[in-house]
N, C-alpha and C positions, 0 to 999 in steps of 0.2 A: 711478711709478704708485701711487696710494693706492686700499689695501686698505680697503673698506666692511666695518662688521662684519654678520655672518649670523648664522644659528638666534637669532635674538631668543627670548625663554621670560621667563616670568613664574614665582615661586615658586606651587609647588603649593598653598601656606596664605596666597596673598592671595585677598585676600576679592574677592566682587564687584561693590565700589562704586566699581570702575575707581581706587582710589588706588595705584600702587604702581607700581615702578619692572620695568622689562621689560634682560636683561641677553643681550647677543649677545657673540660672539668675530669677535677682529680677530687673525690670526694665533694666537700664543700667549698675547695679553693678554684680558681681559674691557672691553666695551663699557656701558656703563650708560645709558640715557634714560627718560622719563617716559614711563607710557602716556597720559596724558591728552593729551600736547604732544609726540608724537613729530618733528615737525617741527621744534620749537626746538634738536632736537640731539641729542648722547651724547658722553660722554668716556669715555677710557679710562683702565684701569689692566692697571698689568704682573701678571705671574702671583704676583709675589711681595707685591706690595702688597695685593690683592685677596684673598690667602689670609691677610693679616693682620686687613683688617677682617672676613672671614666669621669666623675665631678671634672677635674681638672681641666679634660679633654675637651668637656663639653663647655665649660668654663675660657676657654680659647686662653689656659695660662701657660702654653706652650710657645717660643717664637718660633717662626716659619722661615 
């Protein structure tokens, strides 16, 4: 049986030109898809990978 993720949520500080990604849970992992294209899909990530890129995120180790 394959578990569909739920509570989809967008970050509180995206803006409202519909760009940005919307993140749901599938068990203990995080779900990830687009809100422009929610139909094209979501991948997942486990809890431990997911709390690496929000580190990251938050970490400003991404270039702009």
């Amino acid at each position: 049986m394959e578990l569909l993720p739920t509570n989809w949520r967008t970050s509180s500080r995206s803006k409202s030109g519909g760009q940005c990604v919307e993140v749901g849970r599938v068990a203990l992992d995080a779900a990830v898809r687009d809100s422009k294209d929610r139909a094209a899909g979501y991948f997942t990530a486990t809890r431990a990978q997911w709390s690496a890129f929000i580190a990251a995120v938050k970490d400003d180790r991404f270039p702009r």
